[in-house]
C-alpha positions in Angstrom: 15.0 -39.1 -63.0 13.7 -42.0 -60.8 15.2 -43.1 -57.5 14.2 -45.7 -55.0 13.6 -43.2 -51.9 10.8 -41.7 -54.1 9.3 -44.9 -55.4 9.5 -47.0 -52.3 6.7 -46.5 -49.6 7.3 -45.2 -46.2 7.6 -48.4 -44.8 10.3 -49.4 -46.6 11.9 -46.1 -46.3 13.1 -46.6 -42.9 16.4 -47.5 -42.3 16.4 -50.6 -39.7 20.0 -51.6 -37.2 21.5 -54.7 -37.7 22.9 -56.3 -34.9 26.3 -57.2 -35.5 28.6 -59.1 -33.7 30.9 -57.0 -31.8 27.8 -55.1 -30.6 25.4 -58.0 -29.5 27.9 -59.5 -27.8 29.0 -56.1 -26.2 24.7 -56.0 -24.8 25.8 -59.1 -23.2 27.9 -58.7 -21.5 26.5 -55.7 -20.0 22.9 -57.4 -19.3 22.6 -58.0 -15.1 21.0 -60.8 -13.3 18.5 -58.8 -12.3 17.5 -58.3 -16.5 17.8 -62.1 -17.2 15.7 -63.4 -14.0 13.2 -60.6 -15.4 13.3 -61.8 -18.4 12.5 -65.5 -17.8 9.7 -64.5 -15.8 7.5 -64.3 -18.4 5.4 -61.0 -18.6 7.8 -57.2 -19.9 9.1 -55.1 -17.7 6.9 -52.3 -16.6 8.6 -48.5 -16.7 10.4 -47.7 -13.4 8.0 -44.9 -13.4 4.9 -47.4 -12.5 7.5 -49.5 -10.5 8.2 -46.3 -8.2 4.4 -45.2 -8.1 2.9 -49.0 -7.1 3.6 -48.9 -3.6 5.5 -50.5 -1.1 4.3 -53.6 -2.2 6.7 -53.5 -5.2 9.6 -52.6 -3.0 9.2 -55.7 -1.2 9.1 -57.4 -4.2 12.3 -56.0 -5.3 14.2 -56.9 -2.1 14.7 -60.5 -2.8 16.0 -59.7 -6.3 18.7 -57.5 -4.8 20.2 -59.9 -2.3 20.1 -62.2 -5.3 22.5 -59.5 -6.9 24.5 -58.4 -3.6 25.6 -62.5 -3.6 26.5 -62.8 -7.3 28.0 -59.2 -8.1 28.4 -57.4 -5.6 26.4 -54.1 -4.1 27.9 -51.4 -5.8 28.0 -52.7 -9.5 24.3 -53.6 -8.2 23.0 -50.1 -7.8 24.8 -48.4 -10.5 23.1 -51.1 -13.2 19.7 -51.1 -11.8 19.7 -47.0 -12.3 22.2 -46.9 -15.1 19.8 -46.4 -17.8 16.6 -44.4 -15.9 16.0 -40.7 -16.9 16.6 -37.5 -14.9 12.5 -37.2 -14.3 12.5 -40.7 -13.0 15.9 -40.2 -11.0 14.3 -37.2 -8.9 11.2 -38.6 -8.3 12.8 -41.8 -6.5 15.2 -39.0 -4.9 12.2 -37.3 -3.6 10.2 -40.7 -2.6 13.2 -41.8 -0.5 13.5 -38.1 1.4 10.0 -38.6 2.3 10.4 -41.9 3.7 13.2 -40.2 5.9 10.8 -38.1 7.0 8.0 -40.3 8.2 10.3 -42.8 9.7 12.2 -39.5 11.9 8.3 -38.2 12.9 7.4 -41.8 13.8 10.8 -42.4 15.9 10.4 -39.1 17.3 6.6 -38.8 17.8 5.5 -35.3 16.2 2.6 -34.6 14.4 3.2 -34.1 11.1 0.3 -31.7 10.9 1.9 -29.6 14.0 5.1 -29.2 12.0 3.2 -28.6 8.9 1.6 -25.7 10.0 4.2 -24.0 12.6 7.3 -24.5 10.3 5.9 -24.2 6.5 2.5 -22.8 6.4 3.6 -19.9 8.7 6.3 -18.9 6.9 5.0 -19.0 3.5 2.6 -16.1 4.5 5.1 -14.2 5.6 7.0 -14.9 2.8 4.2 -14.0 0.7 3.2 -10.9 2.3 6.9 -9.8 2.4 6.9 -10.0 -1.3 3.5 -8.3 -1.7 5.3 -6.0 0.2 2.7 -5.7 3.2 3.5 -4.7 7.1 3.1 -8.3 8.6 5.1 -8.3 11.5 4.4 -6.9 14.8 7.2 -7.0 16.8 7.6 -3.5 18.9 6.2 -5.3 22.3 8.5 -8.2 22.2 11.2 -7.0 23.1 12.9 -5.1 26.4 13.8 -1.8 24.9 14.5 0.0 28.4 16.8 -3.6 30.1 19.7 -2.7 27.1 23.3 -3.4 26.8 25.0 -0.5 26.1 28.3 0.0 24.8 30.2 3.7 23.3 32.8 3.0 20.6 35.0 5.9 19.1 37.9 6.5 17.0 39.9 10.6 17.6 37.4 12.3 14.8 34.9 14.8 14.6 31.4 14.6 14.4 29.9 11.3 13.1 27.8 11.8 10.5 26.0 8.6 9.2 26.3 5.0 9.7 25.7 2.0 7.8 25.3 -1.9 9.1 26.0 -5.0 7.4 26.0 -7.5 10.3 28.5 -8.2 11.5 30.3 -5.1 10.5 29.8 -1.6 11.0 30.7 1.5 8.8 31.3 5.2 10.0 32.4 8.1 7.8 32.6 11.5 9.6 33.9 15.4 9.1 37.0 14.7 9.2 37.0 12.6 6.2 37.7 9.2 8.0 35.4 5.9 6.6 36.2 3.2 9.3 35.0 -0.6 8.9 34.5 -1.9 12.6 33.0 -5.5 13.8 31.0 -5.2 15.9 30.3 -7.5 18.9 27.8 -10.9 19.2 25.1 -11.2 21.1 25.0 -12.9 24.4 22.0 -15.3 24.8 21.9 -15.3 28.4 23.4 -13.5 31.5 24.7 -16.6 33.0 27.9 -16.5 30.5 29.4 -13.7 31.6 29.4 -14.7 35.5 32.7 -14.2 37.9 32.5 -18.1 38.8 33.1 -18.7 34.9 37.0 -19.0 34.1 35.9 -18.0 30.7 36.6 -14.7 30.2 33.4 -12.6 29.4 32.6 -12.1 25.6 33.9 -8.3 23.9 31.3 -5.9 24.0 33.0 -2.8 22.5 33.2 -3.3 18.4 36.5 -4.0 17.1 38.1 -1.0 14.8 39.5 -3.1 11.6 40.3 -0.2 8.7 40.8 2.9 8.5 40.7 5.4 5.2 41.2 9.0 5.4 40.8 11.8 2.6 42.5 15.0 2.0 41.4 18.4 2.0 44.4 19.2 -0.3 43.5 17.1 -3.5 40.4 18.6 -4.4 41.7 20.0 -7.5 43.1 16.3 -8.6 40.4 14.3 -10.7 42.6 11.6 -10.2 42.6 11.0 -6.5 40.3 8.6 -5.2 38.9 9.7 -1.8 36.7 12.8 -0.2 38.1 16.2 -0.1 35.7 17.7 2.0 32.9 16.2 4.8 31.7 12.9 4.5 27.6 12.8 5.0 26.7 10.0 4.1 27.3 6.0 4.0 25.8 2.9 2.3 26.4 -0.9 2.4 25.2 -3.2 0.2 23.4 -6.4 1.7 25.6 -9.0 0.2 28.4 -7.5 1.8 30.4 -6.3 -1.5 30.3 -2.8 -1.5 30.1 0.2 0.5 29.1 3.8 -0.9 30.0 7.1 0.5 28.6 10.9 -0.3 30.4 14.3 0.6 30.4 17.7 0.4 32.7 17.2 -2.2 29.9 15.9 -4.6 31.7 13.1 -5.4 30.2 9.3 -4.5 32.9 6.7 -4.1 32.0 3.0 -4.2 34.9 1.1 -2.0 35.2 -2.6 -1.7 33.9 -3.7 1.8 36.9 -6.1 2.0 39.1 -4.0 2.3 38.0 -0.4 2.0 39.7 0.1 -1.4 38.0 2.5 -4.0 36.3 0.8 -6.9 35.1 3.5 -8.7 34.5 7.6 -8.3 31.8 9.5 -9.4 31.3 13.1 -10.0 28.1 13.1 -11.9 26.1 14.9 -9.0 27.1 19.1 -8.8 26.2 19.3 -5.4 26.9 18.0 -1.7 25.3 13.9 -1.6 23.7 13.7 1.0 21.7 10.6 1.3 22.2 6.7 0.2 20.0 3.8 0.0 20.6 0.3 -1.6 17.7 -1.7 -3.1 16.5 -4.6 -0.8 18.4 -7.4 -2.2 20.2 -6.1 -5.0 23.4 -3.9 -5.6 21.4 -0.8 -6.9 21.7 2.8 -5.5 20.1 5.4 -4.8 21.6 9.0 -4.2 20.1 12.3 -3.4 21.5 15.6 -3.3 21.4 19.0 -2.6 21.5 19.5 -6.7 17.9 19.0 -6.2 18.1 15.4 -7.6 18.4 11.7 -7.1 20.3 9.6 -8.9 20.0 5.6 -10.0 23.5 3.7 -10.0 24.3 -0.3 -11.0 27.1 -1.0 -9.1 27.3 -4.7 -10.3 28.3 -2.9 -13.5 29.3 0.4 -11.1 28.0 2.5 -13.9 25.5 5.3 -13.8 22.0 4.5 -14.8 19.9 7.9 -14.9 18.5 11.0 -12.9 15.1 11.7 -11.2 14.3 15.4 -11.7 11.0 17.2 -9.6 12.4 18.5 -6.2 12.1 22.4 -5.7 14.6 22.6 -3.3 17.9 20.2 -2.3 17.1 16.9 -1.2 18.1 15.8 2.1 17.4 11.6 2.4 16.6 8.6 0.5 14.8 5.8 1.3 14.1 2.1 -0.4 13.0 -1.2 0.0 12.5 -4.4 -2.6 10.7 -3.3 -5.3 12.6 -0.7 -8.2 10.9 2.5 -6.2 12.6 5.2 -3.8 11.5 7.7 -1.5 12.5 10.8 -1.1 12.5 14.4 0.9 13.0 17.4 -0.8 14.2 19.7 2.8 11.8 23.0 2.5 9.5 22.4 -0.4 8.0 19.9 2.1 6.8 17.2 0.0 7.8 13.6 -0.2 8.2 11.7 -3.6 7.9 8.1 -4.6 9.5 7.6 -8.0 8.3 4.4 -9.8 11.7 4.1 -11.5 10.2 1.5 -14.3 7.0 3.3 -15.3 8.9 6.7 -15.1 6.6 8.2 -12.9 6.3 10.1 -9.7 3.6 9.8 -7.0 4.0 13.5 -4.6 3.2 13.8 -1.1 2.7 17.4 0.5 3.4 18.2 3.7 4.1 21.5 5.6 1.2 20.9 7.9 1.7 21.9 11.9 -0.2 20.4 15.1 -3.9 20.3 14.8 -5.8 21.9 17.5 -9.5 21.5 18.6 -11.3 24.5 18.9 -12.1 24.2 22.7 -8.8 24.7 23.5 -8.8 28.4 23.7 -6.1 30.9 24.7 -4.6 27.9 27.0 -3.6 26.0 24.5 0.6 25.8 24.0 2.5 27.5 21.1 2.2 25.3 17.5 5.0 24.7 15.2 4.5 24.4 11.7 6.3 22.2 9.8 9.3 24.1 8.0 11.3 21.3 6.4 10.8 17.1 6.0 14.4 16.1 6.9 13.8 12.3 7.5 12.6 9.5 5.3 12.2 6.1 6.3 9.5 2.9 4.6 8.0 0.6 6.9 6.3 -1.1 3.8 6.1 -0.6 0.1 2.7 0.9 1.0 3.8 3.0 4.3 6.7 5.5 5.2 7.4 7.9 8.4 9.1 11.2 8.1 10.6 13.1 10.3 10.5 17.2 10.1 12.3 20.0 12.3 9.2 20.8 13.8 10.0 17.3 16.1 6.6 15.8 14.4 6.7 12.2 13.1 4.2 11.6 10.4 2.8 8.3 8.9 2.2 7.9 5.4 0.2 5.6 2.8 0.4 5.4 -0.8 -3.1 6.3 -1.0 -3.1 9.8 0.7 -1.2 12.8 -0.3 -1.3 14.3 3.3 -0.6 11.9 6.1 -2.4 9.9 7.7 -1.2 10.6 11.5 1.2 13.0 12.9 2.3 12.9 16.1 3.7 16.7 17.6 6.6 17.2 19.5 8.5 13.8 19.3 11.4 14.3 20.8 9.6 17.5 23.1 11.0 20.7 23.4 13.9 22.1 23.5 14.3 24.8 27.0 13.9 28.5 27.0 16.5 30.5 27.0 18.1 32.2 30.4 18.3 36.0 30.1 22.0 36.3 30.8 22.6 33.5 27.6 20.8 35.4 24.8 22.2 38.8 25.9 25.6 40.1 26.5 24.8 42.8 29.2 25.4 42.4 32.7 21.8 43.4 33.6 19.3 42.1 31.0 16.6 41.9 30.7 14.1 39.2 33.0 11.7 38.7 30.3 12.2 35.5 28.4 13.8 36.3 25.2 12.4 33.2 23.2 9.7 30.4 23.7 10.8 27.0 23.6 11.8 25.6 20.5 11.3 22.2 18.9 14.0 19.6 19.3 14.5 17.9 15.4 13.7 14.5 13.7 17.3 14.0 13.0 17.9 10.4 12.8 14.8 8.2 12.0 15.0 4.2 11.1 12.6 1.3 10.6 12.8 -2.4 11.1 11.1 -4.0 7.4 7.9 -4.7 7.5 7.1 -4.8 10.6 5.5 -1.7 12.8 9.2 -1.0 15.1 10.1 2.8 14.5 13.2 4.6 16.1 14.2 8.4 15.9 16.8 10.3 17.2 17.3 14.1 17.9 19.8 15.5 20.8 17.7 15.1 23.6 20.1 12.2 24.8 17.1 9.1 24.1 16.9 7.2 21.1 12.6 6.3 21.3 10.9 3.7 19.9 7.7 4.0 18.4 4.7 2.0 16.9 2.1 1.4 14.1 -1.0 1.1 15.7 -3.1 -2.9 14.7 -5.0 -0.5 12.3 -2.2 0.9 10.8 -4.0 4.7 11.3 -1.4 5.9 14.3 1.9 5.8 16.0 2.0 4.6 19.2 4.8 5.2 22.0 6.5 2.2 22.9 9.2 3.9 25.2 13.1 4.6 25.0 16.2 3.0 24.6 18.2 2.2 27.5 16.7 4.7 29.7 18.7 4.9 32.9 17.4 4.0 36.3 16.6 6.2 38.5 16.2 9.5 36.0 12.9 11.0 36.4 10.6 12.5 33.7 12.5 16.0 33.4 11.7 17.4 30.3 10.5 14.8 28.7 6.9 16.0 27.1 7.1 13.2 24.4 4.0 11.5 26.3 1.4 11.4 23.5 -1.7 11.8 26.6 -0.1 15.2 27.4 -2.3 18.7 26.4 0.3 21.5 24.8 -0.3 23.3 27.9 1.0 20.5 30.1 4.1 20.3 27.4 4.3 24.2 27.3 4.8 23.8 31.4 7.3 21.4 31.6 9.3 22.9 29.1 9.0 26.5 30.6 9.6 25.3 34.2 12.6 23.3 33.1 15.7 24.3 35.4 18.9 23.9 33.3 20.5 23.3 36.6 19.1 19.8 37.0 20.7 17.4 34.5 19.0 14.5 33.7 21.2 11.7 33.3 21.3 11.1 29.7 21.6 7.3 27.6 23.3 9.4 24.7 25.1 12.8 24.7 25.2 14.4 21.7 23.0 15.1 18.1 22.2 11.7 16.9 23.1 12.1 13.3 21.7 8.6 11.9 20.3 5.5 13.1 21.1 1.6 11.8 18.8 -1.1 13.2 18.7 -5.1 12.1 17.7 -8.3 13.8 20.1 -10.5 15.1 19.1 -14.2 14.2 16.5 -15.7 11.8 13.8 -13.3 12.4 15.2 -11.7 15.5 14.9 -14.8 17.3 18.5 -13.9 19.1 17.2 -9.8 19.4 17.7 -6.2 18.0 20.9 -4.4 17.5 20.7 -0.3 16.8 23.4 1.3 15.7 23.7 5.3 16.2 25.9 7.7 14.9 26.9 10.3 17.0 28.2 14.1 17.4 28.8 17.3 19.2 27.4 18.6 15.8 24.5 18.1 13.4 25.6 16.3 10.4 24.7 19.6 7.8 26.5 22.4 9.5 27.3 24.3 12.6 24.1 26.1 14.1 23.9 23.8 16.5 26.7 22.1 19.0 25.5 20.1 22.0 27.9 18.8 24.5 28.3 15.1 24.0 31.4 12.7 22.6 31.6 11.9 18.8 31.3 8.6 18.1 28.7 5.7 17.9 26.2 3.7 20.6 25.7 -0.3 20.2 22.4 -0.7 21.8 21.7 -4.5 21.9 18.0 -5.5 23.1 16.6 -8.9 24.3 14.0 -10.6 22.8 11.3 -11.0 26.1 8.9 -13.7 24.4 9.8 -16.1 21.7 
């Protein structure tokens, strides 16, 4: 069989439009001035492309022709004809030429140096941008601001003990024993002292954070699957950093994810078969991390609010979590004293062994203090995706890297010691016995935080200071910065957290201490957890820390200190910009 398509060449092949009438005259009617003066000109019509890339000198060419169309059609038919038919490439380029000519004609109106802005407003922040993705310390921000000149303001709600908190500016979350999750907002930040003056009519700004839910469990459903709350103490809290979801951990073993709108329970899970006791949230994202005391940790999607898997390795329960950007967690495993990093998308598991006490030269002799060996790593916190800090009972705070398996610095006795015992205290007879029944004891890490990726540290224990510490330039110590809030006039006292001091000088003034002479105290009470975040781009506008407090540590009962339950808004000014 023959046929035309085989036996014609290509040439012929083609098909080729013919213009018919309806359409030609349709092209007509359609065609601009601007197309039929180009047209009688003589030479084609370059691309718009080479039009947009020749200069300035084409652009005053192309003035004339447009007042010729502003006088015969009008502006707005003018502008959509002359970029009717031009691409999306070509469209963004002349966009992005006409932002730049904005911007020169604002720099020369203004007179600033492009350079100048160039490298104070771009090339700045793409390092840091660039080493926050690296994940690399790159701020150093501890001496800028005025930790001691705070604002400080108590906030409460009629519960016991308050056992974690959770931040997601410019709300607040508290759960507590008593099975109460509150949301609360918590107050701006004044920029200067000058607003809240008595000449002002304006009335001063709210200080105290503003109670907005409430949600309580019950101790009576704790045989109902069905019910959707805690039925026994709440010990943790989480919130997500888009502001969607809060997560909560008990006693109970159950997590429940609640929306942060409204404190309403999304979804309850009971895959853990122990007490929860620690949450973190991946930088950025809506994944979660739990530990607990069923000696495991546990990956949730909560954008799904399913259950992804389980870590296994701890010997013993594990008390706190920790995470920043990258799919990783930290974790402390209580009294097998180590620290794990699980690398939760290569499967693997980097350990980190503690249980080490406070080193001692051997010139010290017989003068030297009492040491304290390290009995269980209670607190977890990364400064980096390459450095963490832990906190241990022992009151040491130790500095980590990724490339060590013991750590790198430890500094004894953070938080100092706690006072001996009186005679007539430990015993019940009326005559004891003078001699000292016990040495001085360690006060705890209990609450330990970190601002990301920068070298600000803050702990907690129940010595009534929350202290701020430092990474030192080389990143091979923690420094002593000082404490939050301290109040004026209160000496020294007990405080043997100076990092100069010999144990004997520590053993002294913990020995001499009279429980007779109270120091006056910023906090009163066991500091159960710590939330810290910059206010402003970059903290430009200051710190705020958060604290949870109570009469009682946040585990159990052994040890009740006189203090109010409740939280501490510390907010600290920024001293140089």
């Amino acid at each position: 069989m023959s046929s035309s398509f085989f036996t014609l060449p290509t040439s012929q092949r083609k098909r080729k439009r013919t213009d018919t009438g309806p359409i030609s005259s349709q092209k007509k009617r359609t065609t601009t001035a601007t197309e039929s003066s180009v047209a009688k000109a003589g030479p084609p019509k370059k691309s718009r492309r080479d039009e947009s890339i020749s200069g300035s000198d084409s652009e005053e060419d192309e003035a004339p022709k447009k007042n010729v169309i502003d006088e015969t059609e009008g502006g707005a038919t003018s502008s959509e004809s002359d970029h009717e038919d031009e691409t999306g490439a070509e469209r963004r380029l002349r966009l992005a030429e006409r932002y730049l000519a904005n911007i020169k004609g604002e720099v020369h109106e203004t007179g600033f140096d492009a350079e100048e802005i160039d490298r104070d407003l771009i090339a700045e922040r793409l390092k840091e941008d660039v080493a926050e993705t690296k994940g690399r310390l790159y701020r150093h921000i501890a001496s800028e601001f005025d930790f001691q000149g705070t604002t400080k303001t108590h906030f409460r709600a009629d519960t016991l003990s308050t056992t974690s908190i959770a931040t997601c500016p410019p709300y607040a979350y508290t759960v507590s024993k008593d099975l109460y999750i509150i949301k609360w907002q918590l107050p701006e930040a004044t920029l200067s002292s000058a607003i809240t003056q008595k000449t002002k009519k304006t009335p001063p700004p709210r200080r105290r954070p503003t109670k907005l839910l409430t949600s309580r469990g019950n101790t009576h459903n704790a045989n109902d699957p069905t019910y959707k709350h805690h039925t026994a103490h709440i010990l943790t809290v989480a919130a997500s950093s888009d502001g969607r979801f809060v997560a909560t951990g008990g006693a109970d073993k159950r997590l429940i994810i609640w929306s942060a709108a409204d404190l309403t329970p999304l979804r309850v899970f009971t895959q853990h078969r122990d007490a929860i006791t620690g949450l973190a949230f991946r930088r950025g994202t809506n994944q979660l991390y739990s530990s607990s005391k069923d000696r495991t940790i546990k990956t949730w999607s909560l954008n799904e609010l399913a259950y992804v898997e389980t870590l296994f390795g701890h010997q013993d329960e594990v008390v706190d979590v920790a995470a920043l950007a990258q799919e990783r967690c930290l974790s402390v495993g209580a009294r097998d004293r180590t620290v794990r990093l699980w690398k939760v998308v290569e499967e693997t598991q980097l350990v980190f062994r503690g249980g080490g006490g406070e080193k001692k030269s051997r010139n010290q002799g017989k003068e030297a203090g009492p040491s304290f060996a390290e009995g269980s790593i209670d607190r977890v916190a990364m400064i980096d995706e390459e450095m963490f800090v832990t906190g241990a009972d022992n009151g040491s705070l130790s500095l980590w890297t990724m490339h060590k398996k013991k750590p790198v610095f430890t500094l004894p006795l953070a938080h100092g010691l706690d006072p001996a015992l009186k005679p007539e205290e430990a015993y019940a007879e009326q005559n004891p016995d003078p001699k000292v029944p016990s040495p001085p004891q360690p006060r705890w890490i209990t609450a330990l935080a970190t601002v990301p990726y920068s070298d600000l540290i803050v702990t907690g224990s129940w010595d009534g200071w929350i202290r701020v510490w430092k990474v030192s330039a080389d990143k091979r110590r923690i420094e002593a910065v000082g404490t939050v809030g301290r109040a004026q006039g209160a000496g020294n006292g007990p405080d043997v957290t100076m990092e100069d001091a010999t144990d004997k000088e520590q053993q002294e003034v913990a020995v001499g201490y009279d429980r007779s002479v109270k120091e006056e105290q910023v906090v009163r009470g066991v500091i159960n957890d710590i939330s810290i975040f910059e206010r402003g781009e970059r903290g430009k506008d200051g710190l705020c820390i958060v604290a949870a407090v109570g009469t009682e540590h946040r585990f159990g009962r052994w040890k009740k200190v006189q203090g109010k339950n409740g939280g501490v808004v510390f907010t600290i000014r920024k001293t140089i910009s």
